[in-house]
Backbone as XML, in Angstrom:
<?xml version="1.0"?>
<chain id="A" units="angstrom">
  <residue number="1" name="UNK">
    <atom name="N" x="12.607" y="4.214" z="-4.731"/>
    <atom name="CA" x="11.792" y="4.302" z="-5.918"/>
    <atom name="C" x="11.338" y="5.744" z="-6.139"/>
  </residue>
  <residue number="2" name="UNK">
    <atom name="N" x="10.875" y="6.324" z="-5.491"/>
    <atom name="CA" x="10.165" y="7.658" z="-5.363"/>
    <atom name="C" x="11.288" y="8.801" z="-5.723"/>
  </residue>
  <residue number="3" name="UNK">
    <atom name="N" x="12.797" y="8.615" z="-4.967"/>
    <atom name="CA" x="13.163" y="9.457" z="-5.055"/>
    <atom name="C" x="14.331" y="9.341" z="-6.385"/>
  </residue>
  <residue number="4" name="UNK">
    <atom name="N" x="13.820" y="8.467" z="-7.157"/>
    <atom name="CA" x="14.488" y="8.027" z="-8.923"/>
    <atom name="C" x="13.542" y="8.361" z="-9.549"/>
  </residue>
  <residue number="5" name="UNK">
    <atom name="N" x="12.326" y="8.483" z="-9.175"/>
    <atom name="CA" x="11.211" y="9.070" z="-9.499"/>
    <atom name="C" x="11.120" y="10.647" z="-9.773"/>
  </residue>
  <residue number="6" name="UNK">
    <atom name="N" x="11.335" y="11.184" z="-8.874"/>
    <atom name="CA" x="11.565" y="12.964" z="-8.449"/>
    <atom name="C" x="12.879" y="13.333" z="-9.389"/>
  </residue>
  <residue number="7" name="UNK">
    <atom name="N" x="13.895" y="12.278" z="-9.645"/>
    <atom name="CA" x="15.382" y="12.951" z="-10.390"/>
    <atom name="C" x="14.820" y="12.556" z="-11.765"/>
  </residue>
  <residue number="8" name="UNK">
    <atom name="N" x="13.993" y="11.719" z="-12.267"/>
    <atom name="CA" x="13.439" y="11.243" z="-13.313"/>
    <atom name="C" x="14.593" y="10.111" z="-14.104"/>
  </residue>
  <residue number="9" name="UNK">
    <atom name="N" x="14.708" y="9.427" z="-13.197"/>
    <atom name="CA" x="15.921" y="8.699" z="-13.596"/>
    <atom name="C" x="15.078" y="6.909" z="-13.419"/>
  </residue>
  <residue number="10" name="UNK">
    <atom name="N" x="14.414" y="6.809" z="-14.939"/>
    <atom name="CA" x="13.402" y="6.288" z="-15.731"/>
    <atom name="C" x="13.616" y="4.970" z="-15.031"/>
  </residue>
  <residue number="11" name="UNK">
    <atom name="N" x="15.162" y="4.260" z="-15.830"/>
    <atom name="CA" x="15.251" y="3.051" z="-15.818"/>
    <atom name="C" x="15.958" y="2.066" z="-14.535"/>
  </residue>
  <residue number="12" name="UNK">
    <atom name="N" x="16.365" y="3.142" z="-13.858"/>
    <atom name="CA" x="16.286" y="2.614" z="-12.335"/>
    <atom name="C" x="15.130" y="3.061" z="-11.087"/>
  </residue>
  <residue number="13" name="UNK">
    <atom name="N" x="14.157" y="4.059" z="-11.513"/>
    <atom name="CA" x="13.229" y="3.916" z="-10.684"/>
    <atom name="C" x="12.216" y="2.784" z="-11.288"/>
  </residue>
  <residue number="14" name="UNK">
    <atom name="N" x="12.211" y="2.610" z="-12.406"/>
    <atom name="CA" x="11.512" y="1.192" z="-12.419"/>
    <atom name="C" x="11.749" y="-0.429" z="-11.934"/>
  </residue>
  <residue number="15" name="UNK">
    <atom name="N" x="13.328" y="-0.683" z="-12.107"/>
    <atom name="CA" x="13.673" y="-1.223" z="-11.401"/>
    <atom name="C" x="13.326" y="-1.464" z="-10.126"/>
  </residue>
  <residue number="16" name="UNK">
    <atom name="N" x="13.300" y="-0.244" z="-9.232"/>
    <atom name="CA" x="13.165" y="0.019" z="-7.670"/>
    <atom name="C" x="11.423" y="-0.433" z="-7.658"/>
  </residue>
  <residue number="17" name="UNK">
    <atom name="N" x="10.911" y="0.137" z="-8.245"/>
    <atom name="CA" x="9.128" y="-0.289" z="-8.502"/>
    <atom name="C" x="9.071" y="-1.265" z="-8.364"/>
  </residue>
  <residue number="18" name="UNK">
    <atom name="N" x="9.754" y="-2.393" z="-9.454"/>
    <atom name="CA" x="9.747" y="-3.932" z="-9.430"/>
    <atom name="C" x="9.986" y="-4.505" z="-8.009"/>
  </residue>
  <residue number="19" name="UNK">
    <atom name="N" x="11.254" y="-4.263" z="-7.574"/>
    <atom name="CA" x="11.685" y="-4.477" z="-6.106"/>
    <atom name="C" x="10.420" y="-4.144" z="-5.331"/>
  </residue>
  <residue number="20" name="UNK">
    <atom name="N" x="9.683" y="-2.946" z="-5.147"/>
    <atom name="CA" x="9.110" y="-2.810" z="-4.247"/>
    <atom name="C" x="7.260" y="-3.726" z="-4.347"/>
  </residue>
  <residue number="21" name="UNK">
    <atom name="N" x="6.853" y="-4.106" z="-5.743"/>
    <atom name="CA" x="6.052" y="-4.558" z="-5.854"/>
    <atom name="C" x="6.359" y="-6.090" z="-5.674"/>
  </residue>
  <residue number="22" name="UNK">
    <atom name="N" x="7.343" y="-6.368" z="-5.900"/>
    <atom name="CA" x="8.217" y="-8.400" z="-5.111"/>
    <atom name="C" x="7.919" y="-7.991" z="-4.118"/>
  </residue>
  <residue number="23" name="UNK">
    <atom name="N" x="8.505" y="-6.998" z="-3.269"/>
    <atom name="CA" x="8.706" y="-7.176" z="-1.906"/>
    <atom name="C" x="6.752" y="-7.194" z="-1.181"/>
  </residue>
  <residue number="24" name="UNK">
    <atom name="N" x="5.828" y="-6.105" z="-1.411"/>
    <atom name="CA" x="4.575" y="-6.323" z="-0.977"/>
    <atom name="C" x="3.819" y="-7.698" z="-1.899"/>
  </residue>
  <residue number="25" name="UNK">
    <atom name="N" x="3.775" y="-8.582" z="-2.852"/>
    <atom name="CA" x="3.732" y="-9.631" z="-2.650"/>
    <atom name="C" x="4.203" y="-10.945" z="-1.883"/>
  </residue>
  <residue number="26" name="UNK">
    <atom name="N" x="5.797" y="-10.675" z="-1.231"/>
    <atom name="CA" x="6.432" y="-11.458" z="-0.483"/>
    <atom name="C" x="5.481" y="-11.072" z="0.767"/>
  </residue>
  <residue number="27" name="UNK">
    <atom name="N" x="5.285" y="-9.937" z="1.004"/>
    <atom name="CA" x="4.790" y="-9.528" z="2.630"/>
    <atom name="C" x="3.662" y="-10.490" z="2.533"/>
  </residue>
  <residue number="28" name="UNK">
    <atom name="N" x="2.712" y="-10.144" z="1.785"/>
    <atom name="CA" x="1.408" y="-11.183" z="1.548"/>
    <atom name="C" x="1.201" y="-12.606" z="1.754"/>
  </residue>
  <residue number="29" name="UNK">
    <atom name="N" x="2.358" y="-13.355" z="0.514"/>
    <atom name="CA" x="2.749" y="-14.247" z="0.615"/>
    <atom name="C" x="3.175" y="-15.186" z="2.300"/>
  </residue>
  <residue number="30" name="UNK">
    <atom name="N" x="4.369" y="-14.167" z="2.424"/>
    <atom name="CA" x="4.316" y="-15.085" z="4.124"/>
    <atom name="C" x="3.817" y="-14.270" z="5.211"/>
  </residue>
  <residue number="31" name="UNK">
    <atom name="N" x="3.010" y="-13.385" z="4.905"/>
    <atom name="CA" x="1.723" y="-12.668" z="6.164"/>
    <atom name="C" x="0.317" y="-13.970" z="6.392"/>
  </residue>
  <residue number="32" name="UNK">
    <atom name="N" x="0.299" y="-14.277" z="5.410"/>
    <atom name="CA" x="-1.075" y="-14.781" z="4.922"/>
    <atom name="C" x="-1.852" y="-15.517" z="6.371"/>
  </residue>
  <residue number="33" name="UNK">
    <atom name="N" x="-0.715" y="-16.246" z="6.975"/>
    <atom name="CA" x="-1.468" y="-16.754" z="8.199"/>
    <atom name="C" x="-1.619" y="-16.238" z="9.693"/>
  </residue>
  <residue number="34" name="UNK">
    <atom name="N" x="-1.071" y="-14.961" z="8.907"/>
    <atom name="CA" x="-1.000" y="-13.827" z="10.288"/>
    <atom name="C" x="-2.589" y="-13.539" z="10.612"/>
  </residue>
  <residue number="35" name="UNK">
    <atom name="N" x="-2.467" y="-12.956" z="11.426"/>
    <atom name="CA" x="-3.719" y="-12.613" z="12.244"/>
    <atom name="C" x="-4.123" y="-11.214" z="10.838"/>
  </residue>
  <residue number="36" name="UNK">
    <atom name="N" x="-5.991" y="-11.284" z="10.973"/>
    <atom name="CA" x="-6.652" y="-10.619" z="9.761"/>
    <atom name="C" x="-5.941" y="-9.576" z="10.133"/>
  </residue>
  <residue number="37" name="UNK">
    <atom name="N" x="-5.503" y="-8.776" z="10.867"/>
    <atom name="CA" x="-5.475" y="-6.990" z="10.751"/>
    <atom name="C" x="-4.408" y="-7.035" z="10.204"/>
  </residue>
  <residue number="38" name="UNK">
    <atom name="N" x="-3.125" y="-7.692" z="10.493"/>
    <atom name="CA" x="-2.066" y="-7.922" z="9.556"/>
    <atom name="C" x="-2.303" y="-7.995" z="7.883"/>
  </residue>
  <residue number="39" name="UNK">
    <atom name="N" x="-3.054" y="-8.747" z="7.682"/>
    <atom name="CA" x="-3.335" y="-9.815" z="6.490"/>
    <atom name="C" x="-3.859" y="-8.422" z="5.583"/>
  </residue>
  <residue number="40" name="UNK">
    <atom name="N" x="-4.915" y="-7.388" z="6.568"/>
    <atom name="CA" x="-5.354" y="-6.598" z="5.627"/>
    <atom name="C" x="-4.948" y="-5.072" z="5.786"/>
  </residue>
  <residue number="41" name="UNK">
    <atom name="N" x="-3.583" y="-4.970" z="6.421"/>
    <atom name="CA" x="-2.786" y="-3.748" z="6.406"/>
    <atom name="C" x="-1.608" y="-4.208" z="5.170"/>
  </residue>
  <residue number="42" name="UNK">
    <atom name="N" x="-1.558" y="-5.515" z="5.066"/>
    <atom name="CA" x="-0.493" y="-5.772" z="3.750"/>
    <atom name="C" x="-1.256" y="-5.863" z="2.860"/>
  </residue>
  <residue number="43" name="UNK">
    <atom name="N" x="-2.521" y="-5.858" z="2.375"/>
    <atom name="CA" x="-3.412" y="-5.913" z="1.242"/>
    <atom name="C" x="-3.072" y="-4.256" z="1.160"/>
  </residue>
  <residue number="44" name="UNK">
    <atom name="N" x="-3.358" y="-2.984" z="2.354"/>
    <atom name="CA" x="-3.506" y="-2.080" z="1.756"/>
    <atom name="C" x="-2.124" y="-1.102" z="1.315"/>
  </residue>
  <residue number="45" name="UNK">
    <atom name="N" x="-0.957" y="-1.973" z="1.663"/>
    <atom name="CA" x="0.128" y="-1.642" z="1.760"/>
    <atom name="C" x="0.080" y="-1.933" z="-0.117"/>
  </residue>
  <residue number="46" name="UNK">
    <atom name="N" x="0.143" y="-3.038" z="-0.245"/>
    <atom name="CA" x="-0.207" y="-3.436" z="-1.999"/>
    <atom name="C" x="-1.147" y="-2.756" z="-2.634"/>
  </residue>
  <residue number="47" name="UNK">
    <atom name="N" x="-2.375" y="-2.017" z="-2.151"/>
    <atom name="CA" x="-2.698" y="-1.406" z="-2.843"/>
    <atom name="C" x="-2.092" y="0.225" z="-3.794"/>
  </residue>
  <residue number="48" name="UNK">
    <atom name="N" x="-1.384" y="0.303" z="-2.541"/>
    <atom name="CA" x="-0.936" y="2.040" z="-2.470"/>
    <atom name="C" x="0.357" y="1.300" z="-3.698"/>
  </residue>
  <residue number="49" name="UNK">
    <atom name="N" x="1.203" y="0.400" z="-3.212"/>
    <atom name="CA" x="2.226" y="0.310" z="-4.388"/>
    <atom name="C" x="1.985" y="0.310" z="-5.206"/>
  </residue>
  <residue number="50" name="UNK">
    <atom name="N" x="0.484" y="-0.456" z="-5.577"/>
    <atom name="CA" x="0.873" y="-0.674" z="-6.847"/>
    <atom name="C" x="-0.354" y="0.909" z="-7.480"/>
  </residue>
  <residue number="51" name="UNK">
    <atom name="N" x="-0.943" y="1.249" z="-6.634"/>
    <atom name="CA" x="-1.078" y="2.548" z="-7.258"/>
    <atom name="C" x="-0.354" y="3.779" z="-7.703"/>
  </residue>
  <residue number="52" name="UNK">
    <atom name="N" x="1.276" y="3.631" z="-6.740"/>
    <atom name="CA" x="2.058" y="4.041" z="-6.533"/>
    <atom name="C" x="3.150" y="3.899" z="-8.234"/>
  </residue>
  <residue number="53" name="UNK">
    <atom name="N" x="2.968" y="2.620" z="-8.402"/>
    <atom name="CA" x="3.896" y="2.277" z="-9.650"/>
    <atom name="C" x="3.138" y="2.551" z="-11.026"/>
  </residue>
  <residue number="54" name="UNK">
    <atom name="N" x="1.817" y="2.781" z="-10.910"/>
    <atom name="CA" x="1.030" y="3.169" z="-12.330"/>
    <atom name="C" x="1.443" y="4.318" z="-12.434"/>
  </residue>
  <residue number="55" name="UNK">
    <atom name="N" x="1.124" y="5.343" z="-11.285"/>
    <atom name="CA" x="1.089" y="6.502" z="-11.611"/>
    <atom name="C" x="2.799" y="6.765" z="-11.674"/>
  </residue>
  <residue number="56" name="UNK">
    <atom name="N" x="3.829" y="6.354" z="-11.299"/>
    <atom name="CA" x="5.354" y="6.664" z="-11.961"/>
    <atom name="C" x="5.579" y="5.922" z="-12.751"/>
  </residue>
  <residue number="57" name="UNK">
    <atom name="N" x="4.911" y="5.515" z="-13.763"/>
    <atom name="CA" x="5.122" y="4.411" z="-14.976"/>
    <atom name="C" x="4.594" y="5.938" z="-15.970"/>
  </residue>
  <residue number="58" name="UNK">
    <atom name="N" x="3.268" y="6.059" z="-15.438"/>
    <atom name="CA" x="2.188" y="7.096" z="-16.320"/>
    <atom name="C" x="3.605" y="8.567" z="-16.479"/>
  </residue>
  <residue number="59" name="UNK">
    <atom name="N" x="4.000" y="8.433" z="-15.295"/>
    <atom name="CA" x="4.523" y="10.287" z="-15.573"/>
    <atom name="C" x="6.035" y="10.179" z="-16.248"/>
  </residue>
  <residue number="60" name="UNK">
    <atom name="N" x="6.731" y="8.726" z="-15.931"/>
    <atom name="CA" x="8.144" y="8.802" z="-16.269"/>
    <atom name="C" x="8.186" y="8.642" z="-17.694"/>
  </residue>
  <residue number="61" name="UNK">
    <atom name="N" x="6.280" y="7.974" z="-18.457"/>
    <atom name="CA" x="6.463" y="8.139" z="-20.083"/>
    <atom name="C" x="5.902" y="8.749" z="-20.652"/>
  </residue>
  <residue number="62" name="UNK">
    <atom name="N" x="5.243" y="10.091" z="-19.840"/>
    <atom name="CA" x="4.956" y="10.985" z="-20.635"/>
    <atom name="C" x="3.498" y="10.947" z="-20.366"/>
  </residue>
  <residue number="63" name="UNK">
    <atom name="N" x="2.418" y="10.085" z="-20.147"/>
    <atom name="CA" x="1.333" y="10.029" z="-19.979"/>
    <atom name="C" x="0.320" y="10.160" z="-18.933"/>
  </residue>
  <residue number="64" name="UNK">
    <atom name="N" x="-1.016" y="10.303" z="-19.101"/>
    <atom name="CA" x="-1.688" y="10.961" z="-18.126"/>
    <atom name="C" x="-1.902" y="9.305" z="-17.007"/>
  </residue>
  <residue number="65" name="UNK">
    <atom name="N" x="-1.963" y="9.662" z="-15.884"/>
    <atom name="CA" x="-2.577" y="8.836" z="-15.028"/>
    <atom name="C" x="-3.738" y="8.505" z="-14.820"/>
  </residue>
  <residue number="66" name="UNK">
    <atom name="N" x="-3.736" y="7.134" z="-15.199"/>
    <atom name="CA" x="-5.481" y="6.219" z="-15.075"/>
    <atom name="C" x="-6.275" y="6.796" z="-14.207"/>
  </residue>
  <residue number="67" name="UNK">
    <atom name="N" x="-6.960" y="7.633" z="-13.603"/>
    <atom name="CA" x="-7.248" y="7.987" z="-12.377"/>
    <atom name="C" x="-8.663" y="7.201" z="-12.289"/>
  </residue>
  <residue number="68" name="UNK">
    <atom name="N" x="-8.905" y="6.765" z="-13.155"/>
    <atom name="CA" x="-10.327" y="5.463" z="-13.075"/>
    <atom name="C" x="-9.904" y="4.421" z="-12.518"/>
  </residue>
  <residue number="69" name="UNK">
    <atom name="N" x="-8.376" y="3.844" z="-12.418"/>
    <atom name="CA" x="-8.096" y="2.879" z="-11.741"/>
    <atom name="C" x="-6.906" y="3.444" z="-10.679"/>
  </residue>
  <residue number="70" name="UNK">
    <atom name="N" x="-6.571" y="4.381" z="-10.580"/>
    <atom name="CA" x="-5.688" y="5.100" z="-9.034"/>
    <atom name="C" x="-6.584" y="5.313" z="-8.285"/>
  </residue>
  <residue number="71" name="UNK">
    <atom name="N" x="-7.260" y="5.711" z="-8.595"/>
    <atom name="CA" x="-8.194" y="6.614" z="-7.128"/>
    <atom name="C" x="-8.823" y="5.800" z="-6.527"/>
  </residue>
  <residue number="72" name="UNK">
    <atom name="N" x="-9.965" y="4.651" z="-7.448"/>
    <atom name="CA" x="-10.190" y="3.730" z="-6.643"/>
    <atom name="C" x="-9.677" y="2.692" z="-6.105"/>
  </residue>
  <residue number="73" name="UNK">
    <atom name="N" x="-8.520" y="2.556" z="-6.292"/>
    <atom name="CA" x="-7.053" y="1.752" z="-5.564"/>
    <atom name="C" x="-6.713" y="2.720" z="-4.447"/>
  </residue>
  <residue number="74" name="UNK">
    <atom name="N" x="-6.777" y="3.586" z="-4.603"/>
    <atom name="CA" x="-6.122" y="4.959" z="-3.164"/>
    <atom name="C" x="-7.295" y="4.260" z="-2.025"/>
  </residue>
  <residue number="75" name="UNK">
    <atom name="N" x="-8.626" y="4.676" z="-2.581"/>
    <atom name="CA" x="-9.675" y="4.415" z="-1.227"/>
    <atom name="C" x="-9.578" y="3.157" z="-1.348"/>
  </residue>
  <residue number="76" name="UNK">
    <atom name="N" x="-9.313" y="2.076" z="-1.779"/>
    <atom name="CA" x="-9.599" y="0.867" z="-1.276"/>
    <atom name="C" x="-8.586" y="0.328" z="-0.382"/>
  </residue>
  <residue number="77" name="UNK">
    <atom name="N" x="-7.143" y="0.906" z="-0.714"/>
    <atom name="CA" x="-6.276" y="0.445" z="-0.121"/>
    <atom name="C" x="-6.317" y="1.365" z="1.258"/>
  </residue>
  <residue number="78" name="UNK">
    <atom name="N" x="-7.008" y="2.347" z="1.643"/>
    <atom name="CA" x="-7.430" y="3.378" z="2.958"/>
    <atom name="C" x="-8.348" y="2.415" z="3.880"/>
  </residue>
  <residue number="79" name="UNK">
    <atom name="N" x="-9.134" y="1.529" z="2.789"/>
    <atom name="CA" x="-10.394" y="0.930" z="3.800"/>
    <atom name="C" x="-9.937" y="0.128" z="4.085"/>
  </residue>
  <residue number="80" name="UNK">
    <atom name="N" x="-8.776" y="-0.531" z="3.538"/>
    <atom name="CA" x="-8.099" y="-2.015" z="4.330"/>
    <atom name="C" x="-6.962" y="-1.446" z="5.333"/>
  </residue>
  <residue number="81" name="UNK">
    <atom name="N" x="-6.427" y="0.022" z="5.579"/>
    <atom name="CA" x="-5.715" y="0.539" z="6.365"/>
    <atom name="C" x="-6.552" y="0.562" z="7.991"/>
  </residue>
  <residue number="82" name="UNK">
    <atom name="N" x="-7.524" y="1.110" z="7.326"/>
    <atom name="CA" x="-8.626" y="1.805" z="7.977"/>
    <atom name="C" x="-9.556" y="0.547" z="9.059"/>
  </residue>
  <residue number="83" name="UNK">
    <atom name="N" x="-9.739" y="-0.422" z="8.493"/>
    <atom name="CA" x="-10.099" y="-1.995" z="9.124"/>
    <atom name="C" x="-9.199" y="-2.678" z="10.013"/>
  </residue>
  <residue number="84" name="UNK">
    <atom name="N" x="-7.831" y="-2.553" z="9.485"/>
    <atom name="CA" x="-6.854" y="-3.026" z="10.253"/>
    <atom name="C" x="-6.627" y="-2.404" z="11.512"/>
  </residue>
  <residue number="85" name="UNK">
    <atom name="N" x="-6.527" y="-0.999" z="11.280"/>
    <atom name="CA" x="-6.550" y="-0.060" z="12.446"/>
    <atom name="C" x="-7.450" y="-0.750" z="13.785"/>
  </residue>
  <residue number="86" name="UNK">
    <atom name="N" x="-8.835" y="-0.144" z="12.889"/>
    <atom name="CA" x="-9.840" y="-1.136" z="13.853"/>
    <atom name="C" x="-9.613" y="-2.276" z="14.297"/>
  </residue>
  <residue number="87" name="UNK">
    <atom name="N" x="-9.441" y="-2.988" z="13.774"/>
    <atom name="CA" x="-9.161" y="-4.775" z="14.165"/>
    <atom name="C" x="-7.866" y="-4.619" z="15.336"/>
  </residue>
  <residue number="88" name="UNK">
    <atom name="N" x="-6.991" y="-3.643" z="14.734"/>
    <atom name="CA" x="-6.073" y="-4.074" z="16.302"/>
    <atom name="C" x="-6.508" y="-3.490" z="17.287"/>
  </residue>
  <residue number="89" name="UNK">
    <atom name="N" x="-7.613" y="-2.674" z="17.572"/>
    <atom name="CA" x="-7.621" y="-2.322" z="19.148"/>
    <atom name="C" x="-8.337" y="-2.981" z="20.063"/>
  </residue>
  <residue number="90" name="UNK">
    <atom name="N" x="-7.935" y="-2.624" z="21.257"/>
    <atom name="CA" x="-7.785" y="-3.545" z="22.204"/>
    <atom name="C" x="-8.983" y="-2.906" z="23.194"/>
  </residue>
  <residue number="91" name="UNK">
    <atom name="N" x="-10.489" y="-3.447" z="22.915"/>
    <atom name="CA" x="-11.509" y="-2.718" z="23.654"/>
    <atom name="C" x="-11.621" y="-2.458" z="24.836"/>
  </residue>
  <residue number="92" name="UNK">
    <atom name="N" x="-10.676" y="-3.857" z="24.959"/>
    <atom name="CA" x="-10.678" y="-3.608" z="27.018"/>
    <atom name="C" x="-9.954" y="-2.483" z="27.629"/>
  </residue>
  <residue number="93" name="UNK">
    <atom name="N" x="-9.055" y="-1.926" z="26.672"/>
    <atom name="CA" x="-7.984" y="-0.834" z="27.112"/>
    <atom name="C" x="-9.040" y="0.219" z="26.965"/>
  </residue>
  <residue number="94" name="UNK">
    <atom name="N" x="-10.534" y="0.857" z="26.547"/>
    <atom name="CA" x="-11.123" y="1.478" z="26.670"/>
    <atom name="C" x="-12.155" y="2.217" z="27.701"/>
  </residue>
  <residue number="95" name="UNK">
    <atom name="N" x="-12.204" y="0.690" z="27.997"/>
    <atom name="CA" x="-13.049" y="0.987" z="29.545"/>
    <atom name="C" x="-12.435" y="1.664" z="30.494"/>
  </residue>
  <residue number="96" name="UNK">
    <atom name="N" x="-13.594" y="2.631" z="30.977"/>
    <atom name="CA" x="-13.153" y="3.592" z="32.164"/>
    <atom name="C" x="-13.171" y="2.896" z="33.181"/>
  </residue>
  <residue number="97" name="UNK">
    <atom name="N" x="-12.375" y="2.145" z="34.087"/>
    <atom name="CA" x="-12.436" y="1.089" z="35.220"/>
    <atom name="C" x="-13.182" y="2.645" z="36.348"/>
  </residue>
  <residue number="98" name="UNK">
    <atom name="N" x="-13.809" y="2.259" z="37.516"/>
    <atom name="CA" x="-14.647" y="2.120" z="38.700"/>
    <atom name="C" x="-13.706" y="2.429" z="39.954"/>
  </residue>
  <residue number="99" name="UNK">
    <atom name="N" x="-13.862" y="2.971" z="40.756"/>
    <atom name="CA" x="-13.096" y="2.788" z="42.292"/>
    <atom name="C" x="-13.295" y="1.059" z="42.644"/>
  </residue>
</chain>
């Protein structure tokens, strides 16, 4: 997508957009009963796409990018990166064990 994007080659990087916004609803779709850090690293995976597909929709027709609705899609989809992170670690691997 990105790089039909960069050649400006309109009507197949949108295509590729479509593909890639099916595909992070499919992730969702059969993530859903995965364990939360999963559940909310594919929420932020969907966020970035589909922030990802406004803003090459905005530039491949000429127009400025929503940045009232990108930016706060950028950090939201960071804080569900950012949670997940957290959620997978493993506290016990932290402790400094004792002689």
């Amino acid at each position: 997508m990105d790089a039909l994007w960069m050649c400006k080659l309109a009507w197949p990087a949108y295509a590729f957009a479509a593909l890639t916004v099916v595909t992070g609803v499919w992730f969702l779709v059969l993530g859903w009963r995965q364990k939360r850090g999963t559940r909310l690293a594919d929420l932020g995976l969907n966020c970035w796409i589909v922030m990802n597909t406004v803003w090459l929709v905005a530039d491949l027709t000429g127009r400025a990018t929503p940045l009232a609705f990108t930016v706060p899609l950028a950090f939201l989809g960071a804080a569900f990166i950012a949670t997940a992170a957290w959620k997978a670690q493993d506290i016990r691997r932290l402790r400094v064990r004792g002689r």
